[in-house]
Each structure stands twice: as structure tokens, then as C-alpha cells.
Phi, psi and omega in degrees: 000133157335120144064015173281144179220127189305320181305283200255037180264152162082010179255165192288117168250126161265123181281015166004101154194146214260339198271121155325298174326316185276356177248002168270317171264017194276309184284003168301268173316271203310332177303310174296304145341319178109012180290156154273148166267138171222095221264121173216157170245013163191174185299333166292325189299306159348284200285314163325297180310296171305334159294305207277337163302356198227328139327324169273356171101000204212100192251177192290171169255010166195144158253131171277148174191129178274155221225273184264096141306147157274354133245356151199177206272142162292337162288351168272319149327316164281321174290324168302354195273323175329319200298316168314139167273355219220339156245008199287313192318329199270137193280170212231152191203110147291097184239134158261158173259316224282133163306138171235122184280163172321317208275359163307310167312288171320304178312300188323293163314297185285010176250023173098008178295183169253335179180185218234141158234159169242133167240165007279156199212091190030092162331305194288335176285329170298357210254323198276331149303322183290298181318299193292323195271344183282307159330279163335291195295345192270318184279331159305295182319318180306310215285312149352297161307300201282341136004275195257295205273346176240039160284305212282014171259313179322338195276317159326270192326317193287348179279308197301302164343325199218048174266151166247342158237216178231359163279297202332323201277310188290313177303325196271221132109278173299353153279332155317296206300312192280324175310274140345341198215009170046024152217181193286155184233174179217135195210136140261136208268099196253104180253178215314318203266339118120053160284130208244107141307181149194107156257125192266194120310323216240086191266016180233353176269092203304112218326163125283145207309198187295294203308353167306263176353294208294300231256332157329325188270319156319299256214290190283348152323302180297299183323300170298342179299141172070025157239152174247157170091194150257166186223140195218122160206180170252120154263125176272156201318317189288355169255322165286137202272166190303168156076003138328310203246323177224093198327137183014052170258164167236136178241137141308103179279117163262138187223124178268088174269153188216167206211134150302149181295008144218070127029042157258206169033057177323128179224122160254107217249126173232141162222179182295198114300312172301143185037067177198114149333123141344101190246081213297171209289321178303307198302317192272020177272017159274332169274333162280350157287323161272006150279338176269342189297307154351281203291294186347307183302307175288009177287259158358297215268347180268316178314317176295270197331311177259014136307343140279322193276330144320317180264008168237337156279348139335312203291298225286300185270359170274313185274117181320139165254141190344304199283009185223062177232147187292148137346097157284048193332127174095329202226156187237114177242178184221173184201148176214165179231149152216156175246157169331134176334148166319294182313337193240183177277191181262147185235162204228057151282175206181115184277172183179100181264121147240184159241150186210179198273026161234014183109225185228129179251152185242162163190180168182159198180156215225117160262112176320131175094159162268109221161134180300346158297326189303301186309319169311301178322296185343266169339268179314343161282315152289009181268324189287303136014272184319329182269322174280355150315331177282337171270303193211107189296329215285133203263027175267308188298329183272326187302329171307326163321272182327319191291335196274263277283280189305002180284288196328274181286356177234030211301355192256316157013133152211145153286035177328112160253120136225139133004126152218167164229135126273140177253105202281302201278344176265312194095006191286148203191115188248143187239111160222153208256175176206060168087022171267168179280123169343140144351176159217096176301068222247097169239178203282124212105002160114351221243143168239118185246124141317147151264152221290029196253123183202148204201129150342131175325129135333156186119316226267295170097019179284191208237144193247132150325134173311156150323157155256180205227140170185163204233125191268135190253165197315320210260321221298166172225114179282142208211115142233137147243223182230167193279352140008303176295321211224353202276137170214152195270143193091349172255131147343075217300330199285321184282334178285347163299305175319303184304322203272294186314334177304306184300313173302343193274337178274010197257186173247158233269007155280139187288000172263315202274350173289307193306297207295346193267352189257321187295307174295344183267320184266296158357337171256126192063071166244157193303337170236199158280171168238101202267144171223156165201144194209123171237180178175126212278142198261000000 
């Protein structure tokens, strides 16, 4: 056929023009193309046709519009259509029988048409104008589309970027994914050790059970082996397992796996086959740059993982656990460790119970930062502790150690320490601090005092105070932690000391209920770890 083009044969042309004839034959000609016709006779009938059209979902894909209507001018016609958001997109083709000068021809473009006709006029030129303006508005829309999806992949990727774990990152992925592809996603973290993230989209949705999990884990295992890159493939339903995408449906599943450049940390992004376009390789490459942008994100986070799992266990096994702490003639204590929330680093707090020939020293204490070094410092500070104790208990004398010891072998370093010698049998008890938050002196009757004691970061090499001095009486419980418990960010550390002391004064008077009762009021998703110790002469 004259002038057929397989892109734009078969679209809908709305015809505007108040003469029948002329809209009979206008439509004629476009029929033969293979266009549908939609036939109106003024300009209010338009706009009415484009309403109830656009209520039904479905608008032409060009307008013809004669230039003298009987109520109003086609160019005003064009603008009102312009003027629509929901109609601005459809291109507009202006035709007259009337001689028109240029600058008439000019008004018409400027009032949004896409182009000028004069008629009567060539079939094949009318068939062609129509082509090019359909062609034009496909490409504006395409370029719009491709736009639009690659705002919302920049936006994905900055959330996936600035995940802390590897749920936080599978979840952020999976919202992307749905966004980008206008259906529910599903996105799995698969890691070295063949540990499953699983982030939906669909956060109302109730998960599918571990045997899901598994056989998801099982099934990107298999794909991926002996792959690199990315990968695009359909898993069909019988393999893929139900309730991802829909409660207990089975979907054909698209799956994007991507891989890091050492084509470890397998990253899996699925939607469904169902209802989700057909999509070519342009189109669907924003969700594959966000499985790689993904599986990047998750290198780093795994690595961390198991670099905390290194540092707590380093914590774990250097810090006595409560039933294995020595034997303390006179004195009775509790200790509690906690680590940081999953989301955060590792910190290098820390406790110390000994015995020493001048009575029994305590501590507790911090390396400043976060990081399997802090924990390492850690480690070597309580060894060092240990050993100069043995010549000299006195908790002035150590500090002083400790402070040359990190100049020496740590110089990018700091420390928090504090210190106690307890006298089991007097209760007499020198205290010295290096930049920690002070004891707490919890006696008997509701009441709680700091002890007055503060002294420099360890590191520093600034000059220290004597210890301080004060005599513990039978009932009181001396309580240090680390600022773990309670430092929070945007709160004053003087008032959140005010809260733990409020709290400490209130608690009951066995010393696991001082810990446990401090650990529950303060104690939950912090940001650090928490080291404690609470004593009292037995």
C-alpha cells in the first residue's frame, strides 16, 4: 500500500474539521493507509472525544485540526490541548482549504502544532505528515520513558550505596527494581558462606518460608556457577519457588544475576513473567546496572561482615565470660558485654577483673574508633594491664603505663580507661580515670553519686592527677560502663549520664539486677558496644 509504514500503520488519527465532506475525505485517504479514523466536527466535540478517551485509557495517536472551526480556532484548540497535562503529549497537524500566509503557518507552530497542511492535498503527502508527527511524538515519549527510568535508577543505586548491611542493601535493591520495571521484585544477597538476604518490594507480604530460601539459594548457586558479569535468564515456575511475587502463586520468574569483577557475591534481582512487558535488551538495562551496582554494594558489606565476626570473636574470647571470671576473695561481681548493633562497626570496649597482691583491680574501657584494629589495641591493652599489675597495682601508676605503652606502639591512637584498686577488706579504693565517663556510686536508700574523678585520653602523654580516694561501704555498688550505654547522637552525653544515674539509683540491689535493669532501659540498637562491671564487697 501507498505510503504504509509497519511503526505507525494501524493508529488512531482524530480528524477535526466542522465540513463532512471534508472529513469524509480526509478519512478515506488515512483509512487506506490502515490508520483508525475518529471523526469530530468542532472544536468543543474534540475536547469532549479526548476526555471520554482518556477516561478509557486510550487516546488518539494524532490530531488533524482544521484551522477554521466554528467555535473556535484550531489554534486555540491546540493550545487547549497543550494546556492538559494528560493531553499535552498528542502531537496536533494543522490543515486549511484557504490560502494562508506564512505568518498564519507560524501562529499554528506556535501555538503547539507539530505541522502545517495545505488542502487539498497529495494522499501520500498527508499519509506522511501523519507518519513523521506520530514518529516524532514516539520518540519524544520513548526518550521521556528512558528519562524517567534512568532518574529512578540514579535514585535506587544512591539508596543501595548507602546501605549497612546486606538485609538493609537487598531490601533498598528490591524497591528499586520495582520501580524501574512497574512490578513486585524480589532481590537476593547470596554470601560467601551461603548466607541468604532476601529483600521484596511487597513489605505486606508474607515472606515464604526457609525451604523458599533455600531452594532460591540452591537455584542462584546453580546459575551462576563458573559466571562472571551479568546474566539474564526465565526460570519457570516449577522451579521457581511460589510467594515471592504473589502469596502462594507460582510465577515465571526473570532473573538478573550479577557478579562482582572476582565473580564472587552472587547478587539476584526477579520479577515476575506475568503482567511485566516483554522488555528488549535497551530497555531492560537499567535493572541490569542495578544488579551490578548491587552485587558492588555488597562486596564491601560482606567483607565487613566478616570482619566483625573476627572482632567479636577476638572480644569474646579475650574477655572473661561472667561464670569464668576468677574468684575474688571479699568481693562480689557481675560483668556484662554487649556488641554493637549488626548495622554498625566493631568497637573495642572492654572490662577487667584481677587480683593483685595490693587488692582487686577492676576496669573498663574504649578505643576510640571503629574497626578489627580497635579491637586488636583492645586485646593488647588488656594483656598489658595484666602484666603491669604484677609489679604495681596502683591504678595511677598503670595508667601512666598504658598511656607511654600506646604513644609507643600506637601513636594514631586513643584510649578511654578507668581504673579501681579495691581493698576487700577496708573497702578503701583509689580510683583513676583517662577520659572515661566516672564510676557511679549506687548506695543504699534510692541514692546515686559519680565519683569526682577525670584525667586525659590515654595516647596523649599529658600529665595525670593523683588517683582519688574513697572508702565503699558494705551495702554501696560501684558501677562502671562504657559510653555505649548511653552516648546517643544529638543527646548531651551530661544528660544521658543524668538518666543512667536516675536510673541506677532505682534499681534493685542485687548487682545482675543493676546490670540487667540498665541493659533494658538503655541498652537497645546502639550504636556501640557495651562494656559493664558492678561490684560490691561480699
Amino acid at each position: 500500500m501507498d505510503g504504509y509504514d509497519q511503526d505507525t500503520a494501524a493508529t488512531t488519527v482524530m480528524v477535526v474539521d466542522d465540513v463532512a465532506a471534508n472529513r469524509y475525505a480526509m478519512g478515506a485517504v488515512l483509512r487506506r493507509a490502515g490508520h483508525r479514523v475518529v471523526p469530530v466536527a468542532s472544536g468543543g466535540e474534540a475536547l469532549v472525544e479526548l476526555d471520554t478517551r482518556l477516561h478509557g485509557g486510550v487516546l488518539p495517536d494524532v490530531a488533524l485540526v482544521d484551522v477554521g472551526l466554528p467555535d473556535m480556532s484550531g489554534y486555540e484548540l491546540c493550545r487547549r490541548v497543550r494546556a492538559q497535562p494528560s493531553t499535552a503529549a498528542l502531537p496536533v497537524v494543522h490543515f486549511s482549504a484557504a490560502p494562508r500566509g506564512a505568518a498564519e503557518r507560524c501562529q499554528g507552530l506556535d501555538a503547539g502544532g507539530d505541522a502545517y497542511l495545505t488542502v487539498p492535498a497529495e494522499p501520500r503527502e498527508i499519509q506522511a505528515v501523519v507518519r513523521a508527527a506520530v514518529r516524532a511524538a514516539r520518540r519524544g515519549a520513548d526518550a521521556e520513558t528512558l528519562a524517567h527510568r534512568l532518574n529512578l535508577l540514579s535514585e535506587a543505586i544512591v539508596t543501595v550505596q548507602a546501605a549497612r548491611c546486606t538485609q538493609e542493601l537487598a531490601d533498598a535493591a528490591a524497591k528499586g527494581a520495582a520501580r524501574l520495571t512497574g512490578s513486585p521484585a524480589a532481590v537476593f544477597v547470596l554470601g560467601p558462606d551461603g548466607g541468604l538476604s532476601v529483600g521484596t518490594s511487597r513489605s505486606r507480604l508474607a515472606p515464604p518460608d526457609a525451604g523458599a530460601h533455600e531452594a532460591v539459594a540452591r537455584l542462584v548457586s546453580r546459575i551462576g556457577q563458573g559466571r562472571t558479569g551479568v546474566h539474564t535468564t526465565v526460570v519457570p515456575a516449577p522451579l521457581w519457588p511460589a510467594g515471592f511475587f504473589r502469596p502462594g502463586r507460582p510465577d515465571d520468574a526473570r532473573v538478573v544475576l550479577a557478579f562482582t569483577q572476582e565473580g564472587r557475591t552472587p547478587v539476584c534481582i526477579a520479577t515476575p513473567v506475568r503482567g511485566t512487558p516483554q522488555i528488549g535488551r535497551a530497555a531492560d538495562e537499567p535493572v541490569v546496572r542495578l544488579a551490578q551496582a548491587t552485587a558492588l554494594a555488597a562486596e564491601p558489606l560482606l567483607m565487613y561482615q566478616v570482619e566483625r565476626h573476627i572482632a567479636l570473636t577476638l572480644q569474646h574470647s579475650f574477655l572473661p565470660q561472667p561464670q569464668s571470671l576468677p574468684h575474688l576473695p571479699g568481693i562480689d561481681l557481675a560483668v556484662r558485654y554487649v556488641p554493637a548493633s549488626r548495622q554498625t562497626e566493631i568497637g573495642g570496649d572492654f572490662y577487667a577483673a584481677l587480683r593483685t597482691g595490693g587488692g582487686v583491680l577492676v576496669g573498663v574501657g574504649d578505643v576510640v574508633g571503629h574497626s578489627l584494629e580497635a579491637a586488636t589495641v583492645m586485646v593488647e591493652i588488656r594483656h598489658a594491664l595484666r602484666a603491669y599489675c604484677v609489679q604495681d597495682s596502683d591504678p595511677g601508676v598503670l595508667a601512666e603505663r598504658l598511656d607511654r605503652m600506646l604513644q609507643h606502639y600506637h601513636p594514631d591512637v586513643t584510649a578511654t580507661v578507668c581504673l579501681a584498686l579495691v581493698d576487700p577488706d577496708t573497702g578503701h579504693t583509689r580510683i583513676a580515670n583517662a577520659g572515661h565517663i566516672p564510676p557511679l556510686i549506687v548506695r543504699e536508700g534510692s541514692h546515686a553519686e559519680y565519683v569526682k574523678a577525670n584525667g586525659p585520653l590515654l595516647g596523649l602523654g599529658l600529665e595525670r592527677s593523683e588517683p582519688t580516694e574513697l572508702f565503699l561501704a558494705p551495702t554501696d555498688r560501684l558501677l562502671m560502663v562504657t559510653d555505649g550505654l548511653i552516648e546517643t547522637r544529638g543527646t548531651d552525653l551530661a544528660v544521658s549520664m543524668e538518666q543512667l544515674r536516675a536510673a541506677a539509683a532505682d534499681t534493685p540491689p542485687s548487682l545482675a539486677s543493676l546490670c540487667d535493669t540498665l541493659l533494658g532501659c538503655f541498652g537497645h540498637d546502639r550504636e556501640d558496644d557495651i562494656a559493664m562491671l558492678a561490684l560490691k564487697l561480699g
